[in-house]
Every structure is written in structure tokens, then in C-alpha cells.
C-alpha positions in Angstrom: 33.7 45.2 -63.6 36.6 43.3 -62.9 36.7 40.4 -59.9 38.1 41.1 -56.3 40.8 40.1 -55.2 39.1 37.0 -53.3 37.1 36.0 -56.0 40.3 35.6 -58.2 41.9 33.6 -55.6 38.5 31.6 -55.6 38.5 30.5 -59.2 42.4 30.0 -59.5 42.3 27.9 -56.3 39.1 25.8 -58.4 41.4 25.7 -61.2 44.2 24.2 -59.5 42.0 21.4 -57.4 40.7 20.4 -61.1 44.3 19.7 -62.3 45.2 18.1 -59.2 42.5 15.7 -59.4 43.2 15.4 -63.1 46.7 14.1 -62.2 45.7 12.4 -59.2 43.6 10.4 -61.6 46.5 9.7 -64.0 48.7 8.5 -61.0 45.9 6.2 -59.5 45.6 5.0 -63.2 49.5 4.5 -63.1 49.9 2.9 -59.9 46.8 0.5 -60.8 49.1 -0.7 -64.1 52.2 -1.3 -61.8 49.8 -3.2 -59.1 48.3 -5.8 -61.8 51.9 -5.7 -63.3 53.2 -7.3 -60.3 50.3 -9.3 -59.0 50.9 -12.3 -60.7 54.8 -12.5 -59.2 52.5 -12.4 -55.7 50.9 -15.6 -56.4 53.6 -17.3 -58.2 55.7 -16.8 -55.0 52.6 -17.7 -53.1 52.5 -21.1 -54.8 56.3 -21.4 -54.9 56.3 -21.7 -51.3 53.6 -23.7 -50.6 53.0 -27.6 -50.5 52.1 -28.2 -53.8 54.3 -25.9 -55.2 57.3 -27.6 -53.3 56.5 -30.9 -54.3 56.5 -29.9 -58.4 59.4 -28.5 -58.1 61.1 -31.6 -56.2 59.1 -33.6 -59.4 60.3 -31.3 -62.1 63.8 -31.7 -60.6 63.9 -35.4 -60.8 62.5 -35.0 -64.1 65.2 -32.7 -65.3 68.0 -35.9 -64.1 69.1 -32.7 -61.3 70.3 -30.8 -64.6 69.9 -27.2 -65.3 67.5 -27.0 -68.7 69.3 -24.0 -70.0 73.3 -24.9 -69.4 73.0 -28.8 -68.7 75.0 -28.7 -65.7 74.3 -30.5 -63.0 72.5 -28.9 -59.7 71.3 -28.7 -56.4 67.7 -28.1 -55.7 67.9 -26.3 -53.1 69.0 -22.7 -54.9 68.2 -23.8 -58.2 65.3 -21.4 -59.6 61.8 -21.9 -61.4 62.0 -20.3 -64.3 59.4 -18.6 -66.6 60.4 -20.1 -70.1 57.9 -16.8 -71.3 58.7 -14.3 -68.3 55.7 -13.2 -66.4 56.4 -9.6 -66.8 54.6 -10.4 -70.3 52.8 -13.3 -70.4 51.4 -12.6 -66.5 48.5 -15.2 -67.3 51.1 -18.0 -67.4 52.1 -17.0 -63.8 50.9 -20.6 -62.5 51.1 -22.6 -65.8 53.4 -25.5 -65.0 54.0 -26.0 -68.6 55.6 -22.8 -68.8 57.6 -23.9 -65.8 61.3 -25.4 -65.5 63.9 -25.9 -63.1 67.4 -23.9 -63.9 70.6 -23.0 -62.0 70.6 -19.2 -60.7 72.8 -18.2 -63.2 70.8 -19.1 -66.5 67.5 -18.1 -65.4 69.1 -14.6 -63.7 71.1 -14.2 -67.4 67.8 -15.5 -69.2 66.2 -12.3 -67.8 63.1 -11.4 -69.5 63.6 -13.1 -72.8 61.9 -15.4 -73.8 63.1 -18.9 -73.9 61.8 -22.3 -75.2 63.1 -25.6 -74.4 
């Protein structure tokens, strides 16, 4: 005896709500990757901006003789960057780590990209 009409629509319609929740699942698993991905930029901008944050920068400037670390020109620190000499987008741990911290001009640190880059 073969099923009616309705009960075929019943178990395709069960079939398809368990592969939408087995993707649904992939996706949440996805978007939970991108999330920690980008958490740590969150707090490093978080800390950029703040007090303390400010002030190492203004120290690591004056440290640096106002010089870029990558080209050796001489800069402004207002628009110069912080740069990640190992680039949070694979070392996110190091997101706060002032020694992996340095002061460069836009150019370097934009060029620099996600390489990695001792001084």
C-alpha cells in the first residue's frame, strides 16, 4: 500500500526541515568562526582609543624619535598607525600584546598587510 498524497508531503516536508537545520547548523558554526575572527580587532580598537591606550602610543612614539619603524621617515602621530608586527588576523592572542606593537606611517603598515613583520 503506497502513502497518500498528504502523508508524502508529510515526510518530504520532515526531510527538508532536517537539512535546513543541518545547514543552519553549518552557518551558525560559520558565522561563530568569523565572530571570534574579528573579536580581537574589537578590543584592540577598544584599547586604541582609550586612556591607556593613547598614552602608549604617545610613549611608543617618542620612543620611535617620531620615525616610522618600517620606512624611517619621519611622522606625525596624529595618523600614524599601531601596527601588528604579527597581524591579528593570525596571531589574534597578541591583540593587546604591546610587544607586538609599533608605531608606523599609514603607508607601511597598510602595504605591510597581513605579513608578518619583525623589527
Amino acid at each position: 500500500m503506497s502513502d497518500s498524497p498528504f502523508q508524502e508531503l508529510v515526510r518530504k516536508l520532515f526531510e527538508t526541515t532536517k537539512r535546513v537545520d543541518a545547514a543552519l547548523a553549518e552557518l551558525k558554526g560559520k558565522a561563530a568562526d568569523i565572530e571570534a575572527k574579528y573579536e580581537p580587532r574589537t578590543e584592540f580598537n577598544r584599547w586604541r582609543n582609550s586612556q591607556s591606550g593613547k598614552l602608549w602610543k604617545q610613549q611608543k612614539y617618542q620612543a620611535q624619535n617620531g620615525r616610522c619603524v618600517i620606512c624611517g621617515e619621519s611622522i606625525q602621530l596624529k595618523g600614524s598607525h599601531i601596527d601588528h608586527k604579527r597581524p591579528l588576523s593570525q596571531y589574534p592572542h597578541l591583540a593587546l600584546d604591546t610587544r607586538n606593537l609599533r608605531i608606523t606611517c599609514p603607508e607601511c603598515n597598510t602595504s605591510k598587510g597581513n605579513r608578518c613583520d619583525e623589527e
